[in-house]
N, C-alpha and C positions, 0 to 999 in steps of 0.2 A: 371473475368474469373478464376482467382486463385481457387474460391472454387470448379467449376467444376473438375478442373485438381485437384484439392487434394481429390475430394472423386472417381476419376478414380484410382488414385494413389494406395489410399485407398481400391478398391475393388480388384485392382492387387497388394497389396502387398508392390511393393517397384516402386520408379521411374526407377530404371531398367526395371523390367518386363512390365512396363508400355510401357517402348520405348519398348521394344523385341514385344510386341503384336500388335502394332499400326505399327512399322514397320521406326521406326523413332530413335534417338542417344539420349541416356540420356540426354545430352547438352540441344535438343529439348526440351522436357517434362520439363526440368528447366527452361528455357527460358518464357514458359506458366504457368509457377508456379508462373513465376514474372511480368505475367502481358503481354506478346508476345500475337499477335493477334494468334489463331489457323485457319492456312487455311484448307479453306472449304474442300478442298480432304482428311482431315483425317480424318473426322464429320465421314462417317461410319465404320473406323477402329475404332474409340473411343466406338461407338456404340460398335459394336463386342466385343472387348477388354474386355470389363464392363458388357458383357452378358444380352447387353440391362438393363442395371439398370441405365445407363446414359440413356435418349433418344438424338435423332438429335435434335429435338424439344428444347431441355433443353440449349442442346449447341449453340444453333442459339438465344434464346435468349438472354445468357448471353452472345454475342456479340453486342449487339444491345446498343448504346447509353442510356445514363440515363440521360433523358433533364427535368425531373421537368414538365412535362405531356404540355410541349411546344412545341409546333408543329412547324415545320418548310414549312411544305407545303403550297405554292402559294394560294393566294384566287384569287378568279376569280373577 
């Protein structure tokens, strides 16, 4: 997740401005710097923030599991 949040960071500047856009406490935006899952209600303020140079997309999937292309879904 880190690198998402470092190239948001990175398009605003500073992790301050980061929190001031998204709407959220520096503390946050550190917290996801190190690795804090991002809830899903900030996915379009991150968007916005980043002037769309994040997408949703981008963010949804570097939340997603890295299993080594192992699948966990039931077989029938």
């Amino acid at each position: 997740m880190n690198q998402i949040v470092e190239k948001a960071i990175s398009i605003a500047g500073s992790q301050s401005e980061l929190a001031k856009r998204v709407g959220v406490g520096q503390s946050t935006i550190s917290k996801w710097l190190g690795g804090a899952e991002i809830s899903s209600r900030y996915i379009p303020a991150l968007v916005t923030a980043t002037s769309s140079k994040i997408t949703a997309e981008q963010i949804l999937e570097s939340l997603q599991p890295v299993d080594g292309g192992n699948s966990t879904a039931p077989t029938a």
